[in-house]
C-alpha positions as CSV (number, residue, x, y, z in Angstrom):
1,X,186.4,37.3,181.2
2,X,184.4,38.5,184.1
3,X,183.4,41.8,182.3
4,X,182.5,39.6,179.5
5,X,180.1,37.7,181.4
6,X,178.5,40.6,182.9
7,X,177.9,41.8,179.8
8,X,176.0,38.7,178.4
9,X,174.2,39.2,181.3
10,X,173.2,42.8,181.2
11,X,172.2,42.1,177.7
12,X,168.8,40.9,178.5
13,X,168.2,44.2,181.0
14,X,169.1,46.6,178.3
15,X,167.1,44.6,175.5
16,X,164.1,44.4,178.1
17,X,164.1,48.0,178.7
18,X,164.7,49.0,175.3
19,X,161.5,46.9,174.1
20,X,159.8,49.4,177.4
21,X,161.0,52.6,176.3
22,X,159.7,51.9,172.6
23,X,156.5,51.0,174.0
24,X,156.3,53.9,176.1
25,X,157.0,56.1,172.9
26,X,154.4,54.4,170.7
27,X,152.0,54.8,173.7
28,X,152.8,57.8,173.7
29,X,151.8,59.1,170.3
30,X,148.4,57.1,170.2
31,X,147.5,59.2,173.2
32,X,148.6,62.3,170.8
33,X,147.1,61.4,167.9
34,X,144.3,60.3,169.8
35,X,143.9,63.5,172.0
36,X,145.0,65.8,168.7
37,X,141.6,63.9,166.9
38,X,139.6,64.9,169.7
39,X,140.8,68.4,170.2
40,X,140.9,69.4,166.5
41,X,136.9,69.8,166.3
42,X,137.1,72.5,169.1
43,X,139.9,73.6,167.3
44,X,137.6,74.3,164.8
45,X,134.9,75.8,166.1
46,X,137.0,78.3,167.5
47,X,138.6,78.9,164.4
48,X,135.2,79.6,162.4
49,X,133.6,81.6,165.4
50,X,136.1,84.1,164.4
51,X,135.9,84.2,161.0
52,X,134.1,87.1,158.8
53,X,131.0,85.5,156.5
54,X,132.9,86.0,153.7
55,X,136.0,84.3,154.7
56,X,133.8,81.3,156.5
57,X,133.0,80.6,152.4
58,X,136.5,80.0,151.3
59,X,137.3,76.4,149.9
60,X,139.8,75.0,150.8
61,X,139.1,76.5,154.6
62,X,141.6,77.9,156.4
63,X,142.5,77.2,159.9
64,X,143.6,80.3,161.4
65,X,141.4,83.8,160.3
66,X,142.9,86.1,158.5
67,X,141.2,88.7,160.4
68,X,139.9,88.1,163.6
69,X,136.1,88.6,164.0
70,X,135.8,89.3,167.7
71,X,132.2,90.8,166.7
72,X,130.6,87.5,166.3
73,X,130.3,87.0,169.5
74,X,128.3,91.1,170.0
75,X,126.2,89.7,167.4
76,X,125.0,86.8,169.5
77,X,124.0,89.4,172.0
78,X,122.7,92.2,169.9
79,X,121.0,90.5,166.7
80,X,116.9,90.9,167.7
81,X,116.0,87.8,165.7
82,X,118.8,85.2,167.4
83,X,117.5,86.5,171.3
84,X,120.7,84.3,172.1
85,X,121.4,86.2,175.8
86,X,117.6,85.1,176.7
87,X,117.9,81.1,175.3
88,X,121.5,81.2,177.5
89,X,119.3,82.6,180.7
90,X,116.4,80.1,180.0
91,X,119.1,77.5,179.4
92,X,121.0,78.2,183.0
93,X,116.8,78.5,184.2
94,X,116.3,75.0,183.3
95,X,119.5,73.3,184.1
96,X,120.4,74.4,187.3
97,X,116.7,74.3,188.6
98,X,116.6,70.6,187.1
99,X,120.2,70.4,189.3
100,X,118.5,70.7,192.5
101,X,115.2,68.9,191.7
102,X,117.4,65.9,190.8
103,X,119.5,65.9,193.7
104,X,117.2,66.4,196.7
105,X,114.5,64.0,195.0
106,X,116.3,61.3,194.1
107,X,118.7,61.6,197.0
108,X,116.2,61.4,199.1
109,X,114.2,58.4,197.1
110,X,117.1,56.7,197.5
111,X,118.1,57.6,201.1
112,X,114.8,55.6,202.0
113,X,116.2,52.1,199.8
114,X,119.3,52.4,201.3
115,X,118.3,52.4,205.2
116,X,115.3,51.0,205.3
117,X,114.4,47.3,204.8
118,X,110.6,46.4,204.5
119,X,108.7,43.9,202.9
120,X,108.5,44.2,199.5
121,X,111.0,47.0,199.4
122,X,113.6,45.1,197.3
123,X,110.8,44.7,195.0
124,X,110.0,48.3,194.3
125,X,113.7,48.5,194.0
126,X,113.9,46.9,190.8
127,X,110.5,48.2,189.8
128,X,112.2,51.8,189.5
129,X,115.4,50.7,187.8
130,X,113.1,48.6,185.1
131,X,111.8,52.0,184.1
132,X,115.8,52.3,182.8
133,X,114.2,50.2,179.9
134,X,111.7,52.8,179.1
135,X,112.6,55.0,176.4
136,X,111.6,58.6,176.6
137,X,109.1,58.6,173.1
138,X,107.1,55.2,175.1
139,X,106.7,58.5,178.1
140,X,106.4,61.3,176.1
141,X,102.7,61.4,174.2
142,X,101.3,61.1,178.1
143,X,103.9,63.7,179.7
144,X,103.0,66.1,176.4
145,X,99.4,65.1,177.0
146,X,99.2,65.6,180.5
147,X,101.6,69.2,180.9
148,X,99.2,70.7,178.1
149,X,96.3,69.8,180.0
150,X,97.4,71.1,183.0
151,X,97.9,74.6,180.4
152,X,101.4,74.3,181.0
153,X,102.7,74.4,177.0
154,X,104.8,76.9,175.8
155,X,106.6,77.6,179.1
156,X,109.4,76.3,181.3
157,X,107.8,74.2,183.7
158,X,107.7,71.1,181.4
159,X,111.5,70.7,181.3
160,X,112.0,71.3,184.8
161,X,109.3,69.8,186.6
162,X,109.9,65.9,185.9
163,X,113.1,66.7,187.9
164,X,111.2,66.9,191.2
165,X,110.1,63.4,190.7
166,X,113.3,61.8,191.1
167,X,115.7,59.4,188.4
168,X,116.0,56.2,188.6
169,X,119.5,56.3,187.4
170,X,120.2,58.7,190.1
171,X,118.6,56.9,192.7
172,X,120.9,53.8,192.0
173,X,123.6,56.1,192.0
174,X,123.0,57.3,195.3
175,X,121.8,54.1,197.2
176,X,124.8,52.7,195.9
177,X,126.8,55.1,197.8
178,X,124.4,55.4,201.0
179,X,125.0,51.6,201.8
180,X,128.6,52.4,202.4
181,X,127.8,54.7,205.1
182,X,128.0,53.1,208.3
183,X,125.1,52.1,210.8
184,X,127.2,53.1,213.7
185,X,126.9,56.5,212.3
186,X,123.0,56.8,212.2
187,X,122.6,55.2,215.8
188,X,124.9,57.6,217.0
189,X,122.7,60.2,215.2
190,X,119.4,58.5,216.9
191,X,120.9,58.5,220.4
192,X,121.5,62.4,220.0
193,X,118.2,62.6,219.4
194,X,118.5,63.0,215.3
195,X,114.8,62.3,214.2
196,X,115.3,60.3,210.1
197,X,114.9,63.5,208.7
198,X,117.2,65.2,210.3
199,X,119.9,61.9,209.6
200,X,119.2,62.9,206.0
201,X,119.8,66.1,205.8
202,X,122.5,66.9,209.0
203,X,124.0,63.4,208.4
204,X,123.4,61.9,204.8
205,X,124.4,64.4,202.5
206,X,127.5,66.3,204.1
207,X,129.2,63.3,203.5
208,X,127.7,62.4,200.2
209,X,129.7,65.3,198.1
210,X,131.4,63.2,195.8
211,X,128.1,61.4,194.4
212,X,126.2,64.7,194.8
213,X,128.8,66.3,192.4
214,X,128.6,63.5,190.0
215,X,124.5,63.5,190.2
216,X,124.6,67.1,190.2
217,X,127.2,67.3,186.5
218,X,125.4,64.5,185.3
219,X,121.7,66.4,185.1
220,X,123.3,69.5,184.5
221,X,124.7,68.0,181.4
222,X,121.6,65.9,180.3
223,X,119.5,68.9,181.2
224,X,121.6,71.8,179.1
225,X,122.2,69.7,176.1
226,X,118.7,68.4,175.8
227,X,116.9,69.4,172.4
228,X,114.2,66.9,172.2
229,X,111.4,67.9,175.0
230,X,112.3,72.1,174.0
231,X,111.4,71.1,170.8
232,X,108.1,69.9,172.4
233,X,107.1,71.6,174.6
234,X,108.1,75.3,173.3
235,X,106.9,77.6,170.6
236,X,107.8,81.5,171.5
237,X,111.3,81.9,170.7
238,X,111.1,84.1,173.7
239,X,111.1,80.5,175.8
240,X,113.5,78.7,173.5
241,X,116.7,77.6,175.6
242,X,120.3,77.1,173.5
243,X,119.9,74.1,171.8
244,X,116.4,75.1,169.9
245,X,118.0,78.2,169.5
246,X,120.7,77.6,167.7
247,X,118.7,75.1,165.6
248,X,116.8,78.1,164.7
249,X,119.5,80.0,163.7
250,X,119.7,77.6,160.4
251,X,116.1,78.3,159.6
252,X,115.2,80.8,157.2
253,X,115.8,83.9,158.8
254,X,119.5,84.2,156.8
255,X,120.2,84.3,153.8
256,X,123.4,82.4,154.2
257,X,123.9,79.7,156.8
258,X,125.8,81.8,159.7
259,X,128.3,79.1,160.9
260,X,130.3,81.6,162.2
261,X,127.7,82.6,164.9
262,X,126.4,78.5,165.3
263,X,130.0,78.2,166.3
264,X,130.6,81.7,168.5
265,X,127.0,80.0,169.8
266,X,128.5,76.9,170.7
267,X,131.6,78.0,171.7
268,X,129.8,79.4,174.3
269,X,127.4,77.2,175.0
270,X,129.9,74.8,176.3
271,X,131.9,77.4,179.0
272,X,129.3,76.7,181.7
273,X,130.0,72.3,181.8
274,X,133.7,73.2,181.6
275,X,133.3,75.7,184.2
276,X,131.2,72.9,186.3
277,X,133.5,70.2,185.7
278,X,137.0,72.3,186.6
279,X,134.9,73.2,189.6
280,X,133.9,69.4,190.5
281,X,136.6,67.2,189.2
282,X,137.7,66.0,192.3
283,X,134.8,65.1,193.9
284,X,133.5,64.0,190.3
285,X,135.9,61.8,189.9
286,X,135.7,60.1,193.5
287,X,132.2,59.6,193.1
288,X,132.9,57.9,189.9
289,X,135.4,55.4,191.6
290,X,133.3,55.6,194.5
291,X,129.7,54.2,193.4
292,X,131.7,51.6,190.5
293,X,131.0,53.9,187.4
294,X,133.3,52.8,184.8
């Protein structure tokens, strides 16, 4: 009778954790099908990067080559009329240059909001976050206006330039994160004689790496993807960075579409943020938690 009894009442337990595990399990395969959805696309691109012209034509497509065409990606490098090796240096130009303009301006923009209260302060505050609300096409007659007067056109400077002037996404970022740093800290810094630039750069920033990183991917990313202000602001091919240039490489120039080589393009194209991010995840992902980016 007793065993009886405790088996009515483990009856509950097991249906309780039965009613779990199958939850865990159909969890579990919407994360699959979920991360299978988002994988097959790169799945993809690989596939076609190393796929002959000929065989990039076939209907129905097929997922793996039949032969392996390792020589797309020499033709990136080699074909005259892509100039795929310069738009990748121009690219890496722009974004990493736009990398430390962005962090050192806007670190230190906000550095200021963070430790110092004045009158009126709070108000110029919001005034830089309401430029949020501005879209870039309200900015970009004047910016276009004002680069070409300054005979600045057709070259580099344009794209990297505004990044010297700080973000005001950024600068909330940061200020977010520089009020959490303790007052104790900068006194101590004061009574060793620290002057406030020195408490920036000795004091501030060493122990800002996890917002740095996320600032820092976050431009890179913005930066290296951008299309719009290339498109411009450049004209010589010889300036283009990767995403005009592979825009180009639909234009007339071939005869047939080369898919193949937009996707050995891409392919490649994406190696430097994955390279960044496996770099920075760590402190990526603290600064996330850190400054309450969800």
């Amino acid at each position: 009778m007793s065993q009886l009894a405790l088996s009515k009442e483990q009856q509950p337990v097991k249906r309780k954790k039965a009613k779990v595990e199958l939850i865990s399990i159909v969890g579990f395969l919407i994360l699959l099908i979920v991360t299978v959805a988002m994988i097959m696309p790169l799945g993809f691109m690989l596939s076609t990067s190393l796929k002959t012209t000929k065989e990039m034509l076939v209907f129905p497509p097929s997922f793996i080559p039949k032969h392996f065409a390792w020589e797309n990606f020499r033709e990136l490098f080699v074909n005259e009329e892509i100039k795929f090796g310069r738009q990748y240096m121009n690219s890496l130009i722009v974004a990493i240059t736009t990398v430390i303009g962005t962090v050192f301006s806007s670190s230190f923009v906000a550095f200021g909001f963070a430790r110092y209260k004045a009158r009126g302060s709070q108000f110029l505050f919001v005034l830089v976050l309401s430029t949020l609300m501005l879209p870039y096409p309200a900015i970009m007659i004047p910016q276009f206006l004002l680069f070409t007067k300054l005979g600045l056109h057709d070259s580099l400077l344009p794209l990297i330039l505004p990044s010297f002037f700080a973000s005001a996404y950024m600068i909330f970022l940061l200020k977010q994160f520089f009020t959490t740093i303790p007052n104790e800290l900068y006194d101590a810094g004061r009574i060793d004689g620290c002057r406030e630039v020195r408490l920036y750069w000795s004091l501030t920033l060493p122990l800002s790496g996890p917002v740095i990183a996320t600032v820092a991917i976050f431009s890179f990313i913005w930066s290296w993807n951008d299309l719009l202000a290339p498109v411009l602001y450049l004209d010589s091919q010889e300036n283009f960075t990767l995403p005009i240039g592979m825009a180009a490489m639909l234009s007339s120039k071939f005869r047939i579409a080369p898919w193949n080589l937009m996707m050995a393009a891409s392919l490649l194209s994406v190696l430097p943020i994955i390279a960044l991010f496996a770099i920075a995840q760590r402190r990526f992902v603290q600064g996330i938690v850190l400054t309450g980016i969800k």
